[in-house]
C-alpha positions in Angstrom: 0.0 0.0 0.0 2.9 2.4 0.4 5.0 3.4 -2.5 8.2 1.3 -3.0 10.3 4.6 -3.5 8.6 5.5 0.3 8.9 2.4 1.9 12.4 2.5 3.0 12.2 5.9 4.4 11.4 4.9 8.6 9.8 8.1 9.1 7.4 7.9 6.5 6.5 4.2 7.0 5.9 5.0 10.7 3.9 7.5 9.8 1.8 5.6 7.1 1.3 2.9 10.0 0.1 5.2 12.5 -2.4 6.8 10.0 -3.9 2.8 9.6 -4.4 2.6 13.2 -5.8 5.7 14.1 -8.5 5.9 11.5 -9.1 1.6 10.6 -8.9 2.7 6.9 -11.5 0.1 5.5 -12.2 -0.5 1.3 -15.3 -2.9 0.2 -15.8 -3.5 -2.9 -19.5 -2.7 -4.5 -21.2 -2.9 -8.3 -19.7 -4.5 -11.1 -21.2 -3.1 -14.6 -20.7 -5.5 -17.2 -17.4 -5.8 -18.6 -17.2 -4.8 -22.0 -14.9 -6.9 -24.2 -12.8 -6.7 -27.6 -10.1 -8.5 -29.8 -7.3 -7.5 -27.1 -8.8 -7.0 -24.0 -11.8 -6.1 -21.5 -13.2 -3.0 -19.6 -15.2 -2.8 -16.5 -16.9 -0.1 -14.7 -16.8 -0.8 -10.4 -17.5 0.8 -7.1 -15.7 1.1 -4.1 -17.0 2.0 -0.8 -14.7 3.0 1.1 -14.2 4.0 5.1 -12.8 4.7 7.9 -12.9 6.1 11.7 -13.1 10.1 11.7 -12.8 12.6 14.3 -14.1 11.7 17.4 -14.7 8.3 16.6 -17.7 8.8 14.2 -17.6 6.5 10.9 -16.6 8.2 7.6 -18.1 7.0 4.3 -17.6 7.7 0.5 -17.7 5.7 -2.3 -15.6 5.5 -6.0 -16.3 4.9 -9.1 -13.6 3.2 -11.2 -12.7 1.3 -14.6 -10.5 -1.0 -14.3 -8.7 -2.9 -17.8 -7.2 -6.0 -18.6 -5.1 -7.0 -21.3 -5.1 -10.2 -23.5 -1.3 -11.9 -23.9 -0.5 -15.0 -24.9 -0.5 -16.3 -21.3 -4.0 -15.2 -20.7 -5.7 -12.1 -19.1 -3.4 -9.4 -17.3 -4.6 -6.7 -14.9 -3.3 -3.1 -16.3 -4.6 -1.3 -14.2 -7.9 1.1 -12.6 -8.6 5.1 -12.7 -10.8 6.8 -10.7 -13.6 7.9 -13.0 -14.7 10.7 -11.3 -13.5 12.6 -8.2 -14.9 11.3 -4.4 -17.5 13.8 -3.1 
């Protein structure tokens, strides 16, 4: 979850871990629109819902929208990546 480039730096780590216990970061995932396929690969539209423990102990929600895409090889499918679609109210 933390950058490779980041994750030797102690401070930042220590950090990064204090920030996952103090707010329980929490990611579930939601919809799945239909993938949509072609000759050399597939799309997919998902949600996210994510949350986590806010101020004072009260539960914080919000939820993504993303598309993810795989790639056809000769080995078989291969995850390229996801985007955000839209930016998180």
């Amino acid at each position: 979850m933390l950058p490779e480039g980041l994750a030797g730096d102690l401070g930042r780590r220590e950090r990064f871990m204090k920030l996952v216990k103090d707010f329980e970061p929490r990611a579930t995932l939601g919809t799945i629109d239909a993938a949509v396929l072609n000759q050399t690969g597939a799309e997919a539209r998902f949600a996210v819902s994510f949350s986590w423990r806010g101020d004072f102990g009260v539960d914080r929600r919000k939820t993504g929208r993303f598309l993810g895409v795989v790639r056809r090889e000769e080995s078989g499918w291969r995850f390229q990546g996801a985007r955000l679609l839209e930016a998180v109210p």
